[in-house]
N, C-alpha and C positions, 0 to 999 in steps of 0.2 A: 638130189645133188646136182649142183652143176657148177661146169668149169669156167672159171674168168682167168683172167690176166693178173698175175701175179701184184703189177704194179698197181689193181683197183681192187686188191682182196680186203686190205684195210680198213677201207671208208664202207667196202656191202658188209662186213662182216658187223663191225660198229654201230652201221645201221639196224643190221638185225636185229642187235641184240637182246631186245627187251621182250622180242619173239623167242627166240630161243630159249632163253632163260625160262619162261613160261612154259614154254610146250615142251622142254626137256627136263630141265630141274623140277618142274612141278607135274613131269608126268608120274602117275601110282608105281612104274615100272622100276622108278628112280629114287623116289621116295622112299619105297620100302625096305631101304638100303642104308635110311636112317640119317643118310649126310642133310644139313639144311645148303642154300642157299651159300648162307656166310661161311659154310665149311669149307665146299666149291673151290671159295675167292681165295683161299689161305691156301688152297690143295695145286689149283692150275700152276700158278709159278714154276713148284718143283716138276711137276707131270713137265712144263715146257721148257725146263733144263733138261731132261733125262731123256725128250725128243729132239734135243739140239743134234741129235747124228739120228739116220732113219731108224726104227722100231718097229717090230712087227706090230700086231692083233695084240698076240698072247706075250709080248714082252709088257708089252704096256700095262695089262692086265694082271699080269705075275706082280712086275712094281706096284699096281696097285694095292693090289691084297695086303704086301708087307709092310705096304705104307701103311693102313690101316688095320695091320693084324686079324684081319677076317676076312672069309670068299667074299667075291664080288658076284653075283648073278648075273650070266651073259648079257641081260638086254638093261639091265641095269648101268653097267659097263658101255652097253650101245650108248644109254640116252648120254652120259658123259663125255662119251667121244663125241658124238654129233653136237655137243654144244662144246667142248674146249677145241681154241683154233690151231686145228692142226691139219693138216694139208695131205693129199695122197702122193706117197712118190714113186714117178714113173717105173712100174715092175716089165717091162715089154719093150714092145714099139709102139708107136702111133695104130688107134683103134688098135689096142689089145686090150680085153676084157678077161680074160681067163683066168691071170694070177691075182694071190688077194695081195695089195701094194702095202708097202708098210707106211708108217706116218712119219710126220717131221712137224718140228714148231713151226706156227707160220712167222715169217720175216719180211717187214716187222713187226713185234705184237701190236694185237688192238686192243685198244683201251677196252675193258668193260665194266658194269655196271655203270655207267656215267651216263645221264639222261644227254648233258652238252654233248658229249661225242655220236651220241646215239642220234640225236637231230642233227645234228653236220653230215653226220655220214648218208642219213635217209634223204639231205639236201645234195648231193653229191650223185646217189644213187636216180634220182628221180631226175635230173638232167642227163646222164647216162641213158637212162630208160626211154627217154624222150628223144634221144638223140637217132635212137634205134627203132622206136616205135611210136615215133607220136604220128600225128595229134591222140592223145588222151586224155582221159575224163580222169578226177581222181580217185572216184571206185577201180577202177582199170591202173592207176598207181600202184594203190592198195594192194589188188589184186597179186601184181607182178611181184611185191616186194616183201608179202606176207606181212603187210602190218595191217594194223586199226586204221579204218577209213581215217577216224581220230587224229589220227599221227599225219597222215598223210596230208587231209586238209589243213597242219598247221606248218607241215613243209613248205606247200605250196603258198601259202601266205608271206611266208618269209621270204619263199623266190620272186613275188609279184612281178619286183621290175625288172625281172630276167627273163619271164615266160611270156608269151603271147596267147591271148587267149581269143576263143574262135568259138563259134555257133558249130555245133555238130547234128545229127539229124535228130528231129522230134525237139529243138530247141537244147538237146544237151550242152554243157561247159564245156570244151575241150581244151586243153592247154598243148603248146609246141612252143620251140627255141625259135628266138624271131628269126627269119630269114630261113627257116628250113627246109628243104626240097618238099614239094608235095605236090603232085602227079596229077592232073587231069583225072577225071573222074571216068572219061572211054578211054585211057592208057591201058593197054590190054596187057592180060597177066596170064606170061601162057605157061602149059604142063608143066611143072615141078615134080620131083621127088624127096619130100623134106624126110628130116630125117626123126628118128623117135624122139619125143618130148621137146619136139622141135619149142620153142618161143613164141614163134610165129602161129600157132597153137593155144598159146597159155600167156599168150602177151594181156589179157583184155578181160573186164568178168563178163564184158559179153561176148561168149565163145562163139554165139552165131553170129562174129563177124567173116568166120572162116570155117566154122563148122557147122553146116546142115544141123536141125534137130534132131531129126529120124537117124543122123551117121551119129549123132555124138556117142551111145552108149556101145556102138560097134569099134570106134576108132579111141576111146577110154575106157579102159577094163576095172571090175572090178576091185582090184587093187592099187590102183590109180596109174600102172601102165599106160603110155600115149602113144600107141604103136606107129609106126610109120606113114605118112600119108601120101597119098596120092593128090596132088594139087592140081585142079583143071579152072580156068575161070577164077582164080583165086579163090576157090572153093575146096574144100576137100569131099573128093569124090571113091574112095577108094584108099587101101592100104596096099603096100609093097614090102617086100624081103629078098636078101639074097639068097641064090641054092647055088648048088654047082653047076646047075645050065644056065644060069643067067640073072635078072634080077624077074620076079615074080612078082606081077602086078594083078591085087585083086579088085573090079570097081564093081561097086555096088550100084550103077547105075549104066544103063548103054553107054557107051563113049564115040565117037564120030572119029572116022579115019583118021582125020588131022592131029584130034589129040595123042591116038596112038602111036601113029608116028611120031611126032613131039617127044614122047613119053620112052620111044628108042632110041633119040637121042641119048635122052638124058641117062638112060640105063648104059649105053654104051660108055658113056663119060666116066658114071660111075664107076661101071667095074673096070674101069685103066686105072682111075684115083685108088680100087681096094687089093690092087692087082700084087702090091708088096705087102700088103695088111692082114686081119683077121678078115675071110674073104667073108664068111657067114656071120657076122659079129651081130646077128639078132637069136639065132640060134634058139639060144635059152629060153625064148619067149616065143618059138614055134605052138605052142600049146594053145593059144589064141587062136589060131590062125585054122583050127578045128569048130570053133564055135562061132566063127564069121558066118552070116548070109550072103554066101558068093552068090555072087550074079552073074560075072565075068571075068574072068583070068588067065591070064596072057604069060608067056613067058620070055623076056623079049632078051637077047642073048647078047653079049658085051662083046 
């Protein structure tokens, strides 16, 4: 899951959709449940009238049933929520995790099944992407946007005379918006603390642009958790969490005074920004943080 801007929910979501539709409608979890496809398209309409005011889990899933006179099975119900567009609404404050939110239609709907919508949106979506992460390759599109390299390289054809395109290392294609900032190659990139499932992470399918080999199955869990990292060098060198002394920095490699200090900046900073928030807001995913090969860990105090 992750969070956008209301105002650009329409055109990712539209883009996805041919992903979704696949990996949810056609997952066995969803299936077995008997509805096809076309049943779906007849079914969301009402489901996004009867989300036009928020709705919990279990209202939704109550309405279900009676809609179609039979249980729904919980992950059956999952793959349906996760593909009709319906939106989480705020149960807390800012970085609160703890309640489950209840849902709402998204506004305004997005077209679906429509392949036109579907490439407009993915064209929409990959300027966006680019605007945040280029220069990129369009495996690295792909990647970001969960579609068919397929899809991707017919985006990028349509955009031709809107991307710039660039030699990247070992001869790769790279595409960026013309005139886009892009940095000196010794523009130094110093200590970060990103945050879980950061982007900057998961922006690229080559993850060792930012993630070491040897850290990648320490810093991505077997369930696809993206724990926090510690950034030294634009590299990630380490993971971090909050406790109640401070923020807990683990690196898996020595670190040199400088970056440490760095690194208490940034913890400092942090915990003034979490200071009215869920102050532990990883909590839940402490269980990780047993099966890490610490090397070295610091505690550095806000």
């Amino acid at each position: 899951m992750q969070a956008v801007h209301a105002a650009d929910y329409r055109a990712f979501r539209e883009a996805m959709e041919p992903t979704l539709r696949a990996s949810r409608l056609g997952d066995p979890r969803f299936t077995v449940c008997g509805l096809t496809p076309d049943d779906v398209g007849a079914l969301i309409p009402d489901l996004l009238d009867f989300t036009s005011q928020p709705r919990t889990a279990a209202e939704c899933r109550t309405w279900l049933e009676q809609r179609l006179g039979a249980p729904v099975q919980p992950p059956a119900w999952r793959m349906l929520r996760q593909y009709a567009p319906l939106w989480h609404v705020p149960a807390g404050g800012p970085w609160m995790f703890g309640a489950q939110p209840p849902y709402a239609a998204a506004s305004p709907r997005p077209v679906l099944a429509d392949p036109a919508a579907a490439d407009a949106g993915l064209q929409i979506l990959i300027r966006r992407y680019l605007a945040g992460f280029g220069p990129a390759s369009v495996p690295d599109m792909a990647q970001f946007a969960l579609v068919q390299r397929a899809r991707a390289t017919k985006a990028v054809q349509a955009l031709a005379g809107e991307l710039e395109r660039l030699e990247g290392p070992g001869g790769v294609v790279l595409y960026d918006l013309p005139g886009a900032p892009r940095p000196a190659a010794d523009t130094p990139a110093p200590p970060r603390l990103m945050a879980m499932w950061d982007n900057m992470l998961l922006a690229y399918a080559d993850r060792g642009r930012a993630i070491p080999p040897g850290y990648r199955q320490h810093l991505t869990r077997l369930n696809g958790d993206v724990l926090p990292a510690v950034m030294v060098d634009g590299y990630v060198a380490g993971v971090w969490r909050p406790t109640a002394k401070g923020i807990e920095a683990t690196a898996f490699h020595d670190l040199p005074g400088e970056a440490w200090d760095a690194l208490a900046a940034e913890a400092s900073a942090l915990t003034e920004f979490l200071a009215d928030r869920e102050p532990e807001v990883y909590r839940r995913h402490g269980h990780w943080w047993a099966k890490l090969p610490a090397h070295q860990a610091r505690v550095l105090p806000g």
